[in-house]
N, C-alpha and C positions, 0 to 999 in steps of 0.2 A: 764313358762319362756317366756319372750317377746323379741322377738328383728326384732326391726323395720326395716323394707324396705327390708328384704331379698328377696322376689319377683320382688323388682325392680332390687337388683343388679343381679337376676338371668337373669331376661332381656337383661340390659346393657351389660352383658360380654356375652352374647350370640351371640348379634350384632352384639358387637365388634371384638368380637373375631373368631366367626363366628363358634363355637363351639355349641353341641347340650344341649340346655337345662335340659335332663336329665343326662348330664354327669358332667354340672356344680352341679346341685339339688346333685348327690351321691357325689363329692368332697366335701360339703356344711356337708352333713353327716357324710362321713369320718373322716373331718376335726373335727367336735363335739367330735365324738368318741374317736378318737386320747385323745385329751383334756380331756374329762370326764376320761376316764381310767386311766391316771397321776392325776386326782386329788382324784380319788376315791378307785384306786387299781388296779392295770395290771390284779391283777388274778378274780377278777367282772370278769363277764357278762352283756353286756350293749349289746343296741341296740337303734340309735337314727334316726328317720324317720321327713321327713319335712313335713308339713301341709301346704299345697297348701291353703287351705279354710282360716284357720285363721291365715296363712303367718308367722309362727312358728315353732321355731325347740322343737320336742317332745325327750324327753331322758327317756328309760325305763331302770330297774335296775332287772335282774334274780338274785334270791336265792333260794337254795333247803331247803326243809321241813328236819328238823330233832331233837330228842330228844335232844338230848348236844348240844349248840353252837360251835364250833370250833374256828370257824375264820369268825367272822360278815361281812365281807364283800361277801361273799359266802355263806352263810348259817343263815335261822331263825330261830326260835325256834316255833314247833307246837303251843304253849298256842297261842302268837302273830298270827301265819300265821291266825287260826282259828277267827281271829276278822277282816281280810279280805275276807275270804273266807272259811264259816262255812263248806262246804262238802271236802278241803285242808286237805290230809293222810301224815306221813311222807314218806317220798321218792320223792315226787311231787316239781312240780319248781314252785314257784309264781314271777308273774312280777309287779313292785312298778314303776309308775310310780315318775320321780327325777321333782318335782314343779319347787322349787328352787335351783339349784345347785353351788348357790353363785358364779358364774366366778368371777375373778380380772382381773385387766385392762393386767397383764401378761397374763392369759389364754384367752384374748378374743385375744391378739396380737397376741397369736399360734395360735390360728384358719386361722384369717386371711393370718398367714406366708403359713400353710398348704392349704387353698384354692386355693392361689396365685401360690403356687408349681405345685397343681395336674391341674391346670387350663395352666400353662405352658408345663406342659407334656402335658396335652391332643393338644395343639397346637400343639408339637413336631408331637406329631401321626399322626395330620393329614394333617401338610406339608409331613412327609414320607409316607404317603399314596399318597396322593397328587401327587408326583412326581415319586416315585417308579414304576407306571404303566407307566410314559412315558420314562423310560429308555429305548436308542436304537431310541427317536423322535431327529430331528434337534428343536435347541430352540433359540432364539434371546433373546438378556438381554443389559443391558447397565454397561459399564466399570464405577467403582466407584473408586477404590483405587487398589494399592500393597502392597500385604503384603507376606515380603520375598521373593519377586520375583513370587509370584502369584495373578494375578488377579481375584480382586472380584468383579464377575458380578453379578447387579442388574436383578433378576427374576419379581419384582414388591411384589411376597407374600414372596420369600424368596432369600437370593442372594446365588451364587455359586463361587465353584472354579475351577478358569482354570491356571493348575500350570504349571511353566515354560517349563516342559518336554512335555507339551501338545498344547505349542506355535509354532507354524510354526517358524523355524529358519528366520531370518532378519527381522519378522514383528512384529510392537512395536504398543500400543495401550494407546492414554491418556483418561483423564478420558474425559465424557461423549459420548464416543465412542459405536455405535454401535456394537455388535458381535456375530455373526452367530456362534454356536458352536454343536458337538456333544454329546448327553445328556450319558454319558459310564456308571454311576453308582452314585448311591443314596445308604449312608450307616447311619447308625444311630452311632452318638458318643455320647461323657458323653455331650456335649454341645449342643448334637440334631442333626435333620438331615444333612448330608455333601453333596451336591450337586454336583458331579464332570462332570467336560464337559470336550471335546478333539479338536482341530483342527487337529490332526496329526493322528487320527486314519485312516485305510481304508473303515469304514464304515461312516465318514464325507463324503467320496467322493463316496461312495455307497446312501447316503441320499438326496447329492446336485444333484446328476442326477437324482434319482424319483422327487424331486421338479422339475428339469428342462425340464424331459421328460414325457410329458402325459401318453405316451403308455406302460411306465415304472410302473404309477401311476394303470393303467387300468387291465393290468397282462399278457398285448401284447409281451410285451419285458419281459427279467427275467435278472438281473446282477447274473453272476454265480458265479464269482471270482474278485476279488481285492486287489493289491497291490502299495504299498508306499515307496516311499522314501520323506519323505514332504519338501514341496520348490524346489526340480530338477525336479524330475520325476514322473507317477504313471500310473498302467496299471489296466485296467479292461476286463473282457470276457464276453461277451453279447451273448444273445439265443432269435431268435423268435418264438413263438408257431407258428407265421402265418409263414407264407409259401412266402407270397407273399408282407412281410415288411421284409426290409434289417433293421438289428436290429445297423452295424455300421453305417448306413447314419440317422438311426432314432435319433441315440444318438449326431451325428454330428451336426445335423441342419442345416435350409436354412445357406447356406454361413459359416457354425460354428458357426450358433451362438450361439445353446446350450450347445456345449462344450466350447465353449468360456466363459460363463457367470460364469461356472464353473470354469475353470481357472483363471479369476478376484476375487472370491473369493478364491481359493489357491493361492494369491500373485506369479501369471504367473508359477505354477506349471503346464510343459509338461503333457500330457497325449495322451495316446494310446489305442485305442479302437481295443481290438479283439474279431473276433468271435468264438463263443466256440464251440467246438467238443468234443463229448462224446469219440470219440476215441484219446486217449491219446499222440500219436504221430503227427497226425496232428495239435492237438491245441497246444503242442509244438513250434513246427513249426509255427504255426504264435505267438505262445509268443515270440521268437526272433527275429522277423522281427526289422529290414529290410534285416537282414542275410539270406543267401541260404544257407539251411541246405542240407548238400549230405547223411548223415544216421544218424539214433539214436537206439540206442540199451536200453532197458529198463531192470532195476533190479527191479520188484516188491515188493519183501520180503525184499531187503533193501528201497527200495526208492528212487530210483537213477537212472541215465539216464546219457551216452554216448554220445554224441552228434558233430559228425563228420565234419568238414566244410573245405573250401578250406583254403590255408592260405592267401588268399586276402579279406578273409570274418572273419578271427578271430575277428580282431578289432570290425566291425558291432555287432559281436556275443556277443562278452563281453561287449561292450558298455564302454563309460568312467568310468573310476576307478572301473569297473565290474557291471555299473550299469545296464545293459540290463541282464544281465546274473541273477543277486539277483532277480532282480522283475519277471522275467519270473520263477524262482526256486518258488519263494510264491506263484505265480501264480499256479502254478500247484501242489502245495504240495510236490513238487519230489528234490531230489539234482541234481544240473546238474554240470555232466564235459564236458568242453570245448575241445574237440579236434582237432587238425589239421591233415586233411588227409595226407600232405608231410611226418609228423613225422610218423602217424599211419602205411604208406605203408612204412617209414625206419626198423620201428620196425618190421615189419613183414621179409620184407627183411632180417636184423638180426636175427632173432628167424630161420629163415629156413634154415638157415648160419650154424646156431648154432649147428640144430639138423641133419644136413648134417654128420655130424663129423660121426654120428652112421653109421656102412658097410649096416646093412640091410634096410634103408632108402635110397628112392632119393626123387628129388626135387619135384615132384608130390606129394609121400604121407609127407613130410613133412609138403607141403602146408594143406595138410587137415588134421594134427595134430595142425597147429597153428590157423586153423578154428575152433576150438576144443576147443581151451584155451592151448593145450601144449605150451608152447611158450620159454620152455631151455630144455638143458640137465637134469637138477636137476626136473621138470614139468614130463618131461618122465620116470625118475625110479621110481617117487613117483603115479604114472596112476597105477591102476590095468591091470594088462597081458590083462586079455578077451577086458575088454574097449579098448585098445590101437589097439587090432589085428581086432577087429568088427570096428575099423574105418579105418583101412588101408587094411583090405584084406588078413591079414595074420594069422597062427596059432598062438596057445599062446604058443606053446611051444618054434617058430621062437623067440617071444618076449623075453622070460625068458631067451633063449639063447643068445640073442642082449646086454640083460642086464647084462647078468653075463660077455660078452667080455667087455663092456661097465665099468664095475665096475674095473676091471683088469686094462684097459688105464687111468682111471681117477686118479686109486695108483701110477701111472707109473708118472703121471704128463704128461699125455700128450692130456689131453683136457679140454677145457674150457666151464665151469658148466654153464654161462652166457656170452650173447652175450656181445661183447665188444664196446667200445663207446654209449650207447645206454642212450639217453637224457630221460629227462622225458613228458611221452607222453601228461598229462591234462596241457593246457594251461591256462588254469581258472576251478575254480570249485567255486558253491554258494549253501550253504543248508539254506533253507528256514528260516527266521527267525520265520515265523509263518504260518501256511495254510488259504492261502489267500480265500481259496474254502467257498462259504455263506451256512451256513444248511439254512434249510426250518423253517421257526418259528417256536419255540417251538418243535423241534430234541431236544434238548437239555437242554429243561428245566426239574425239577422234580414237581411233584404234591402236592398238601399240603400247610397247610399254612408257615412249614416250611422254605419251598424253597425262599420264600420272603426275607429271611433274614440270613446274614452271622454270624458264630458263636460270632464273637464280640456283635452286634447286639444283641442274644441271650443272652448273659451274660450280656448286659446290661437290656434286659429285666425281665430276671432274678433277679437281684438285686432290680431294681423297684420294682417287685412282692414282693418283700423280705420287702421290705420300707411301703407297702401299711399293713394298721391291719385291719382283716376283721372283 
């Protein structure tokens, strides 16, 4: 069987496509096989190999040796096998090469549908290869179109999507537009690879500052954490290894101008440079700034933080419509409640009010019950005896006795379980929308080839496997 210039289209679409010659060669193959096996039997055994030498495709045809024929397509009959192959037993497989296997202009069109397909996949593969390793790089592209309110940016080998949720709120882009984007994720669809970028990520503005800063680029500087609101604000916590580089003047620049150039590219998006501290409370403390923090109380096992201020510094603390408060909660991975000391010391005042009521308390150990957390009537019966008398100095049985007069006045109706008038003490509170804290490359990735690909991805590779006949 002849057919002319397969060697050259192997060429051409290699070039072109930029694909490896032995993956077009097996496509080429495939594609035969496909075809021979509809023209000669699904349940054959074929095998068809390309000849490099004399630029032809070979098609061989397996049949097992046996007494009875069965079903010709699968089986010869000894007398026949023996006039190819004198020392051929029954049981044994002989291969017939196929000379001629008559294609019609239909069967040679399937081939080429089939080449034209696995030749397109094999493209797919290796733009998602391609691109999948620089997921997490900044990329430049050029604005082509909208479609649906997402733009599709020209990559040059493949173009992307940057969809409206990932547009900086007030900034519009026509076409031939330049656009600096964050590379977030490469997934494989039924249409091929999807290329998605962000400008509103926090790791856009974790990427434009190693562009911006050498020392960032070097491993001088480390950005610890980072958080967004895109288009108002966004905060970052910076670390230097050195000792003797100020890691917020590095990231500043002569006169600003490194954070400046940054901010041009966030369409005049604020930003606030802090330095990070491994201790938790201090780097608090400057995630609020420009607020004067007077205390912060931390809950670890929840996540959460206290955080106490005058009330001439709430405002500062919460920042416009909470935004000082939100970015510094991401910042830190922590919830924060806003407090104001006036209210904090009313409420205390009230709570020692409260617990005054009881004969065997005064004002003293009341204070160091609502040190304590007791902080009502109702907080004190429900204490166990020992705790309550090991913080005030007294026996348990004084306690149990407190309690039981304590229980008698309260049937009586003559005391008040909870202090009265008592406002509510969190002036704001912000839990993180997401932890703004950066792992170390690769914390969190899995090993394998697996891990490359989300189970969608899978299933479509799956199916492909299912389409390919070996």
């Amino acid at each position: 069987m002849n057919f002319s210039e397969l060697g050259k289209v192997i060429d051409v679409l290699s070039k072109e496509k930029g694909i490896d010659k032995g993956i077009i060669t097996h496509a080429i193959e495939q594609a035969f096989l496909v075809t021979t096996r509809k023209k000669f039997g699904i349940q054959g055994e074929y095998e068809t190999k390309y000849n490099a030498e004399y630029d032809d495709i070979e098609i061989f045809q397996f049949k097992n040796v046996v007494e009875d024929v069965r079903d010709n397509v699968v089986e010869i009959p000894l007398e026949e096998a023996r006039k190819e192959d004198p020392d051929v037993e029954v049981g044994d497989q002989l291969g017939f090469k196929i000379e001629d296997p008559k294609f019609t202009r239909v069967d040679i069109q399937t081939v080429k549908q089939i080449i034209m397909q696995k030749v397109r996949d094999a493209e797919r593969e290796i733009l998602f290869s391609e691109f999948k390793h620089r997921e997490g790089d900044l990329i430049t592209g050029i604005a082509r179109r909208y479609e649906r309110g997402n733009i599709i940016v020209d990559l040059g080998k493949a173009d992307a999507v940057l969809s409206r949720r990932e547009i900086i709120p007030g900034e519009s882009f026509n076409t031939g537009d330049r656009i600096q984007a964050y590379l977030s994720e490469v997934v494989m669809t039924n249409r091929g690879p999807e290329i998605r970028l962000s400008r509103t990520s926090p790791m856009f503005l974790v990427k434009l500052f190693e562009l911006e800063v050498p020392e960032i680029q070097d491993g001088t500087i480390e950005i610890k954490s980072a958080a967004r609101e895109p288009g108002q604000r966004a905060k970052i916590a910076v670390q230097s290894v050195d000792k003797d580089i100020d890691p917020v003047g590095a990231c500043v620049g002569m006169k600003g101008s490194r954070v400046q150039n940054v901010v041009n590219e966030l369409r005049g998006e604020k930003i606030d440079i802090v330095k990070w501290n491994d201790d938790l409370i201090t780097f608090t403390t400057a995630a609020l700034a420009p607020s004067e923090i007077e205390n912060i109380g931390v809950d670890h096992e929840e996540r959460s933080m206290d955080v106490v201020v005058e009330e001439d510094q709430l405002s500062l603390a919460i920042g416009r419509r909470g935004q000082n408060v939100r970015l510094a909660a991401m910042l830190t991975g922590y919830k924060i409640n806003i407090i104001s000391k006036v209210k904090l010391q009313e409420k205390v005042k009230l709570s020692v009010e409260n617990l005054l009521q009881i004969p065997a308390l005064n004002e003293a150990t009341a204070q160091v019950l609502v040190q304590n957390g007791v902080m009502a009537i109702g907080d004190f019966l429900a204490t166990d005896d020992e705790e309550v008398a090991s913080l005030i100095g007294l026996q348990a049985s004084d306690i149990a006795t407190a309690k039981e007069e304590l229980t008698a006045k309260i049937e009586e109706g003559g005391v008040e379980l909870q202090p009265e008038g008592e406002e509510e003490l969190v002036s704001a509170s912000a839990v993180p929308q997401y932890k703004g804290i950066i792992e170390k490359d690769g914390a969190s990735s899995e090993d394998g080839e697996d891990a490359k690909f989300s189970e969608a991805e899978k299933r479509l590779r799956e199916e492909l496997a299912a389409f390919k006949i070996k």
